[in-house]
N, CA and C atoms as an extended XYZ file, in Angstrom:
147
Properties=species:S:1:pos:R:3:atomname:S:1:resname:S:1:resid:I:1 pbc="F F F"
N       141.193      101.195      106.042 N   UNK     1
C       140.086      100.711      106.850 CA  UNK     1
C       139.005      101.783      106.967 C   UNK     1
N       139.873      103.113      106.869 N   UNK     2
C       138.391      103.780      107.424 CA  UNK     2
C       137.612      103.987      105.645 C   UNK     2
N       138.248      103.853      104.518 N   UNK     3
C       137.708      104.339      103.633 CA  UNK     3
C       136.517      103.087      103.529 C   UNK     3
N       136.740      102.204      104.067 N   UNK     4
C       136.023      100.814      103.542 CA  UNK     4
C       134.797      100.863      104.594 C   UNK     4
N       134.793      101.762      105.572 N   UNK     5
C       133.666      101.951      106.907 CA  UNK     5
C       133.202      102.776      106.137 C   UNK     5
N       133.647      103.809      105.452 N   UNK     6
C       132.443      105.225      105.134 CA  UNK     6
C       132.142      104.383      104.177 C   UNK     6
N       132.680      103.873      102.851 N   UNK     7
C       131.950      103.248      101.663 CA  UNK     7
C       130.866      102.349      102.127 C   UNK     7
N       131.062      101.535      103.439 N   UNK     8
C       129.659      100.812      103.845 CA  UNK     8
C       128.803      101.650      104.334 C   UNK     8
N       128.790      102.487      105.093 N   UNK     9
C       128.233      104.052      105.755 CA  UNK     9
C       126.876      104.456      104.850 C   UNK     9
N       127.909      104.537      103.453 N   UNK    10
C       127.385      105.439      102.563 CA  UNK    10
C       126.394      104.470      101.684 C   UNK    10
N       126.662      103.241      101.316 N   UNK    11
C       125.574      101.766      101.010 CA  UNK    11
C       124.282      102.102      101.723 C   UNK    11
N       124.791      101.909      103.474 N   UNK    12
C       123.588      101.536      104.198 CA  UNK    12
C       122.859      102.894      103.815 C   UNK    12
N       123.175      103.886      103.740 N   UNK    13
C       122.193      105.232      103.855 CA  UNK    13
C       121.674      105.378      102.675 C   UNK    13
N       122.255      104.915      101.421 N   UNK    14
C       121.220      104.974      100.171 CA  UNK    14
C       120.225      103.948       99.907 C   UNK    14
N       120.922      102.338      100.774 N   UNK    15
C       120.105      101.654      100.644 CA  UNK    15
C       118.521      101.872      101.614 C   UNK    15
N       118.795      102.362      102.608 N   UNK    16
C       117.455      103.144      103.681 CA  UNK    16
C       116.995      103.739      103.408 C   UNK    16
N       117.421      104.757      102.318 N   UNK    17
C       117.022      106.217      101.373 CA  UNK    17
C       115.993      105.459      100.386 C   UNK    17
N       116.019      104.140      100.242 N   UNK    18
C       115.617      103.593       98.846 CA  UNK    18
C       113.988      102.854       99.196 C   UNK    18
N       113.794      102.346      100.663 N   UNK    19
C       113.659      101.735      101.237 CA  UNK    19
C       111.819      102.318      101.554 C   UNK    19
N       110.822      101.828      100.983 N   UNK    20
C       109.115      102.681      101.422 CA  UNK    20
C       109.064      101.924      102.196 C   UNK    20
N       107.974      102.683      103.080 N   UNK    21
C       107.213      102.421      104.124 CA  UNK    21
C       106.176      100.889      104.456 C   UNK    21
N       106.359       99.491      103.119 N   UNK    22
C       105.817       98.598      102.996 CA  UNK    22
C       105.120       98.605      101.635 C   UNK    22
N       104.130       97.733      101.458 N   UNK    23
C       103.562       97.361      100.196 CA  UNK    23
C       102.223       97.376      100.916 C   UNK    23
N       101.270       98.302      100.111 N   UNK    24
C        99.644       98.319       99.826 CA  UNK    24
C        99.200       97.602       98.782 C   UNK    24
N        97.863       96.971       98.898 N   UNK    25
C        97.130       96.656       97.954 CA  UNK    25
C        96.157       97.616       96.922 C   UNK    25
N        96.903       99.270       97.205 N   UNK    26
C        95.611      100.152       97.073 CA  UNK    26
C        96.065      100.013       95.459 C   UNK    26
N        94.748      100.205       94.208 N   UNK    27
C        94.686      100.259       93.071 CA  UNK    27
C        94.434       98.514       92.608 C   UNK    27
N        94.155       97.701       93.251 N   UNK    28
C        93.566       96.921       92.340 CA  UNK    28
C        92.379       96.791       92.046 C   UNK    28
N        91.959       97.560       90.754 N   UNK    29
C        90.675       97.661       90.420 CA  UNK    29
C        89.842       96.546       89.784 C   UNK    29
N        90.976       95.917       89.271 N   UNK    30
C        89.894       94.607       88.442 CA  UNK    30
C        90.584       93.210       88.934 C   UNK    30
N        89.793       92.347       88.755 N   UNK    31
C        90.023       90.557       89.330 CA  UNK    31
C        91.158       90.078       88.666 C   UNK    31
N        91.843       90.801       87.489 N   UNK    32
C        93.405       90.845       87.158 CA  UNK    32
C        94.441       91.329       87.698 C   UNK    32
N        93.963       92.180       88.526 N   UNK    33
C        95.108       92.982       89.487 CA  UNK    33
C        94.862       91.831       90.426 C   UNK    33
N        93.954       91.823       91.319 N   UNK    34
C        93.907       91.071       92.671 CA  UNK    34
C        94.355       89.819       92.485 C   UNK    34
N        94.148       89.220       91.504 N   UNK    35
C        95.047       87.359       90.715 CA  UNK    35
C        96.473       87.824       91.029 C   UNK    35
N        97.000       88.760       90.398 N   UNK    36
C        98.288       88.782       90.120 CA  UNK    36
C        99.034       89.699       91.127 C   UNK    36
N        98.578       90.100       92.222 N   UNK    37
C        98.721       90.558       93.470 CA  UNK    37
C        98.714       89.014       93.936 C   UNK    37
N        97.631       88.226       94.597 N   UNK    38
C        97.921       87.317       94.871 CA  UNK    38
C        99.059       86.147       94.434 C   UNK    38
N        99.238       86.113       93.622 N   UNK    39
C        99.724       85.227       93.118 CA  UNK    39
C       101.374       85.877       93.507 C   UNK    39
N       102.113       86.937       93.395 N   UNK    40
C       103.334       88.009       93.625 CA  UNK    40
C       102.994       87.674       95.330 C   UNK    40
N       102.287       87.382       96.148 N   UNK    41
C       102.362       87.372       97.056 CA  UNK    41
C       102.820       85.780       97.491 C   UNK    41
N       102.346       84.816       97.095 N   UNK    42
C       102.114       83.443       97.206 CA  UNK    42
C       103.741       83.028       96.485 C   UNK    42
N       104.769       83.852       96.021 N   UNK    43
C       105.850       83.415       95.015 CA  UNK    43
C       106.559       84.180       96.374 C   UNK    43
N       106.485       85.076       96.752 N   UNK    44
C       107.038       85.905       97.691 CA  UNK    44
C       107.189       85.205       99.276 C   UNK    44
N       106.009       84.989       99.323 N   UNK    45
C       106.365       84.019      100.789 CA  UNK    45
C       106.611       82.779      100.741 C   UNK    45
N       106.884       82.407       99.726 N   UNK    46
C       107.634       80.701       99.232 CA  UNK    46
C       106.997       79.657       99.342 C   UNK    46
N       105.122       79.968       99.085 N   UNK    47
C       103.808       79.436       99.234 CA  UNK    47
C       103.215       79.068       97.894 C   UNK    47
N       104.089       78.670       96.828 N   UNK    48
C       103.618       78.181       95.333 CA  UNK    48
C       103.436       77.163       95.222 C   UNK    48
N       103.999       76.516       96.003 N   UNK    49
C       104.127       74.785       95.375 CA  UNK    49
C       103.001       74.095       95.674 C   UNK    49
């Protein structure tokens, strides 16, 4: 039991380790980035159909 608590222990802390601060829009320079930003956004919040 306890090996199966640290092996989850040790998940959660790499998975938090893995984990940025959110998603920016910074670098879309051309109306191909901002399409396909939008569009990754609109598939993401389950807003395609």
């Amino acid at each position: 039991m306890k090996k199966l608590f640290l092996a989850g222990a040790a998940a959660l802390m790499v998975l938090g380790a893995s984990c940025k601060g959110g998603v920016t829009n910074e670098g879309l320079e051309t109306p191909e980035d901002s399409l396909a930003y939008y569009f990754g956004q609109m598939w993401g919040n389950g807003n395609w159909l």
